[in-house]
C-alpha positions as CSV (number, residue, x, y, z in Angstrom):
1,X,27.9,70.0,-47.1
2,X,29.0,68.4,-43.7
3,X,30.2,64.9,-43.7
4,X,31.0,62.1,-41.4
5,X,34.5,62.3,-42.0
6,X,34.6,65.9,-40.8
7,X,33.8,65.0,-37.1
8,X,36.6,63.8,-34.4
9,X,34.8,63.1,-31.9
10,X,31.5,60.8,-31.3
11,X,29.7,60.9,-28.7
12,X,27.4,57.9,-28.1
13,X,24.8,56.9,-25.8
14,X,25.5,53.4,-24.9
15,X,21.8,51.9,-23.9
16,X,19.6,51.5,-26.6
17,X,22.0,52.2,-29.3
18,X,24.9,49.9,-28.2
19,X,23.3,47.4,-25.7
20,X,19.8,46.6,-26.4
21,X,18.5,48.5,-23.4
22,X,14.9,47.1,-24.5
23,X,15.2,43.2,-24.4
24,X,17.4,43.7,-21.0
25,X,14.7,46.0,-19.4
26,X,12.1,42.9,-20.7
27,X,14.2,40.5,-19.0
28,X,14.9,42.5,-15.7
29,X,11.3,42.4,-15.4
30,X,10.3,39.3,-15.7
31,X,10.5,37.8,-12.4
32,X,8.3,40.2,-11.5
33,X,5.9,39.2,-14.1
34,X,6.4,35.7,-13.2
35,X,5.6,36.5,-9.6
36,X,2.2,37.4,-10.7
37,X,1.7,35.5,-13.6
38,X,1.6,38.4,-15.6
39,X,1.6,39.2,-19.2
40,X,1.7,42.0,-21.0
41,X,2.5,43.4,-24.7
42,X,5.6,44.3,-25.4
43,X,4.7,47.8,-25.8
44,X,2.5,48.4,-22.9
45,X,5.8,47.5,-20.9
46,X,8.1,49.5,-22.3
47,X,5.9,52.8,-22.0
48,X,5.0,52.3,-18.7
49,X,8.6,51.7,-17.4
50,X,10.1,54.8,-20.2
51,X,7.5,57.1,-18.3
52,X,8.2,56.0,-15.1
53,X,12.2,56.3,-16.0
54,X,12.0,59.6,-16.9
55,X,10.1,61.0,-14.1
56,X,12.0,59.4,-11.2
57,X,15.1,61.1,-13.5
58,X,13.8,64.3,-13.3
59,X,12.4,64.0,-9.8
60,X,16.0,62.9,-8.1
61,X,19.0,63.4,-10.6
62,X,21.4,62.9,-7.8
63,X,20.5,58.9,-7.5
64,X,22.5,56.8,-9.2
65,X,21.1,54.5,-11.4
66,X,20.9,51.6,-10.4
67,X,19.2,53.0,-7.1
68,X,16.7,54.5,-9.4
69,X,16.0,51.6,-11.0
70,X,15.3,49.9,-8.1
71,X,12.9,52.9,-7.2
72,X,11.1,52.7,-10.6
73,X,10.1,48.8,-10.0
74,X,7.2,49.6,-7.5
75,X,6.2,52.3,-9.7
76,X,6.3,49.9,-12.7
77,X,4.4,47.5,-10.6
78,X,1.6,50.1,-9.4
79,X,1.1,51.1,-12.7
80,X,0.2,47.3,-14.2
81,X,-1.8,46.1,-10.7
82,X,0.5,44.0,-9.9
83,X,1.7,43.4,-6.2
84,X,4.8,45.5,-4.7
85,X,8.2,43.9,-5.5
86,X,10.0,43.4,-2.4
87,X,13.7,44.6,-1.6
88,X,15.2,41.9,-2.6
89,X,13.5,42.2,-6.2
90,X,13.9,45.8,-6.5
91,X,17.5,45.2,-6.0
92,X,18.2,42.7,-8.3
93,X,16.3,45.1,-11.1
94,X,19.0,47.9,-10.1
95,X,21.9,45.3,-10.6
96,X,20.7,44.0,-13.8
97,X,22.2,46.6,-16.0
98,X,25.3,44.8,-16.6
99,X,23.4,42.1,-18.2
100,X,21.7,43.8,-20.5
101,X,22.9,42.7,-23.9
102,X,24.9,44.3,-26.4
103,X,23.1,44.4,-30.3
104,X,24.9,41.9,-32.5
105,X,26.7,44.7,-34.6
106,X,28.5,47.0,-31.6
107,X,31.1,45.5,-31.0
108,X,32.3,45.0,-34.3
109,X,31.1,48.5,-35.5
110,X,32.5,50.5,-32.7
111,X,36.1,49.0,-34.0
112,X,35.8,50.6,-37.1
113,X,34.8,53.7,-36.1
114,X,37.2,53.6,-34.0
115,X,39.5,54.2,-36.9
116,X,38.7,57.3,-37.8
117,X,37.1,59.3,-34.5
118,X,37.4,59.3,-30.9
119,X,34.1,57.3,-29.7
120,X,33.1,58.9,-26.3
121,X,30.3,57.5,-23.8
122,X,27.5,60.1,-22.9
123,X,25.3,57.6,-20.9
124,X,22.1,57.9,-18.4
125,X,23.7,55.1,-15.8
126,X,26.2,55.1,-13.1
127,X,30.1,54.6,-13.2
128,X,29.9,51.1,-11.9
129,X,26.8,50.1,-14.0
130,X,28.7,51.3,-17.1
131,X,31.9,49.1,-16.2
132,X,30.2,45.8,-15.8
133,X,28.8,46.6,-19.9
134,X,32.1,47.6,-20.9
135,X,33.4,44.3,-19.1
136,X,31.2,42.7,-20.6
137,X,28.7,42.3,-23.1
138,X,30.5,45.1,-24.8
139,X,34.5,42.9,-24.3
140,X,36.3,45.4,-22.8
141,X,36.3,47.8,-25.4
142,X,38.6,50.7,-25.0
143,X,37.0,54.1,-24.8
144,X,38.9,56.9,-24.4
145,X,36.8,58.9,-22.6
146,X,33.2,57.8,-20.2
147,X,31.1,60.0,-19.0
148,X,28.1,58.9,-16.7
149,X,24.6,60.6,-15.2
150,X,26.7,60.1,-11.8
151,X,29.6,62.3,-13.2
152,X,27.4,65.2,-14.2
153,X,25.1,64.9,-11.7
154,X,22.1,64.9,-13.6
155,X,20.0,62.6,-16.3
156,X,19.6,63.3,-19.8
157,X,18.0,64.7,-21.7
158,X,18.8,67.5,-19.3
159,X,21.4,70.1,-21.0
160,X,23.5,70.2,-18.5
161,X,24.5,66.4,-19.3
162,X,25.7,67.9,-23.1
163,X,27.4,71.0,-21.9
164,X,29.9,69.3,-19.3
165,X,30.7,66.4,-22.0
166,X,31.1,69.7,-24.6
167,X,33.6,71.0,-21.9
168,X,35.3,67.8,-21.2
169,X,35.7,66.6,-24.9
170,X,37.5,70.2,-25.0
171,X,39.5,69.6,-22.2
172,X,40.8,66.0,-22.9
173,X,40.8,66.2,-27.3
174,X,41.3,70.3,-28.3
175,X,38.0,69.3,-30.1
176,X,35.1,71.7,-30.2
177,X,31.3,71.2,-30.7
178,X,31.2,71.6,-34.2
179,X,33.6,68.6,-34.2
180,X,31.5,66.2,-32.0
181,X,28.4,64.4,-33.5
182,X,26.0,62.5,-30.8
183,X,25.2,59.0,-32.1
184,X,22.0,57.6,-30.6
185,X,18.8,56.2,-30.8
186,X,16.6,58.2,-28.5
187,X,15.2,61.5,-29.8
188,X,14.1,62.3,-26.3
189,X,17.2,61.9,-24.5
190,X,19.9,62.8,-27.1
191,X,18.9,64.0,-30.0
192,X,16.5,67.1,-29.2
193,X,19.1,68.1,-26.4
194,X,22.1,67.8,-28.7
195,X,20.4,70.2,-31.3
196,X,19.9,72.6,-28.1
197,X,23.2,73.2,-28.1
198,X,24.2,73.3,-31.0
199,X,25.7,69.6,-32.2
200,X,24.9,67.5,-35.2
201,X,23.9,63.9,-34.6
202,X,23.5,60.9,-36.2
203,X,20.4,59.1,-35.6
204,X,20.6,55.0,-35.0
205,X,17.0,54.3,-35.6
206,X,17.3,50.3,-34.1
207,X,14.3,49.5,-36.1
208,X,11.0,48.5,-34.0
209,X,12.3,50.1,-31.3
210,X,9.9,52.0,-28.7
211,X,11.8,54.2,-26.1
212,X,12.9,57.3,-26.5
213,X,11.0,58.1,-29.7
214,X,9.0,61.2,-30.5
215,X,7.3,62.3,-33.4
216,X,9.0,65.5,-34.4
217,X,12.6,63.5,-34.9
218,X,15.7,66.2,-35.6
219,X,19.0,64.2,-37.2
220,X,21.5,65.2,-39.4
221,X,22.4,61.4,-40.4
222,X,19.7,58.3,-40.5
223,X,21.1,54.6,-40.2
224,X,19.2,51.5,-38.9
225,X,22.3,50.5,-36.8
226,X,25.7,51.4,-35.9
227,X,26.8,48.9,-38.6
228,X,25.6,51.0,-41.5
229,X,27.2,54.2,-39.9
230,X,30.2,52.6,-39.8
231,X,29.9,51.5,-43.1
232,X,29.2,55.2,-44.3
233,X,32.5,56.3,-42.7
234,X,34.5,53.4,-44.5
235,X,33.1,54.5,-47.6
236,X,33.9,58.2,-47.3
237,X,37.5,57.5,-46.2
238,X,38.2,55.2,-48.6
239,X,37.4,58.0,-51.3
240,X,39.6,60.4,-49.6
């Protein structure tokens, strides 16, 4: 029976399993709720923006992100009757990604993994995006490897995303795919297309969270947050 100890490589997406991707989305939008005086639930939010994401993903996978942010607003906005954002708004949404706030155990936990595996960035945003988190909410921490949506040139949960990090984890480690395990909360965009091609994953649930989920969830490990993972792995090398 695999264990976490076998794996040299982990592969992580970063928003909504190391930065709370959900309260910074919430936040981002906001002003534009306030510019209406608007409310909605929390939930009706996050599905409308998670369905709008994924479509303007598929529908232009060359746009970075934060320009696709900025393209989702209006859509966002359509979609709850409220009025069109202007430039300056939609902007601002795009840039916000920086801001978005890391969960209280990351930074901590991605140290101690950091003991035992190589931890390598998978994510759905653009290079520039990614380095204002890294600089950050998430302190500089020092991954070895990034690899962004603008790299590839596509969004998960497209394969192609999976293959060229497959190719450059070879490339960079001498570590193959049945050495790599994707660490994420979304089943949509990480966990179905890691089983696709063939790599285990361990499944950051982030209790009460609402993006990315799907009903038929495919793991190989469970754990509310990436603190109890990396408590798993202390345990397991300790008993080495």
């Amino acid at each position: 029976m695999a264990r976490l100890s076998d794996y040299k490589v982990l592969t992580f997406d970063c928003y909504g399993t190391i930065i709370d991707w959900e309260t910074g989305v919430l936040d981002a939008l906001q002003p534009l709720l306030d510019a209406n005086g608007a409310n909605f639930p929390r939930q009706e939010l996050l599905t409308v923006f998670h369905g709008c994401e994924a479509a303007q993903q598929a529908k232009s996978p060359d746009l970075t992100y934060d320009k696709l942010l900025a393209a989702v607003l209006p859509q966002v906005a359509a979609k709850l009757g409220l009025k069109e954002p202007s430039a300056q708004e939609r902007e601002a949404f795009g840039a916000s990604v920086g801001t978005w706030p890391a969960f209280a155990d990351s930074v901590a936990a991605l140290g101690r993994l950091s003991k035992h595996c190589k931890l390598v960035i998978l994510s759905n945003v653009d290079r520039e995006s990614f380095a204002k988190t890294n600089a950050g909410p998430l302190q500089g921490f020092p991954f070895p490897l990034i690899i962004t949506a603008q790299d590839v040139g596509s969004y998960k949960p497209h394969r192609r995303n999976f293959e060229y990090m497959i190719r450059e984890v070879k490339d960079k480690f001498g570590v193959g795919k049945d050495q790599i395990l994707q660490t994420a909360q979304s089943q949509f965009h990480d966990h179905h297309p890691a089983k696709s091609v063939g790599i285990k994953s361990s499944w950051i649930v982030r209790p009460g969270a609402l993006m990315g989920n799907r009903a038929d969830a495919v793991y190989d490990w469970k754990f509310d947050t990436l603190g109890d993972m990396a408590d798993a792995l202390d345990e397991e090398a300790a008993r080495k």
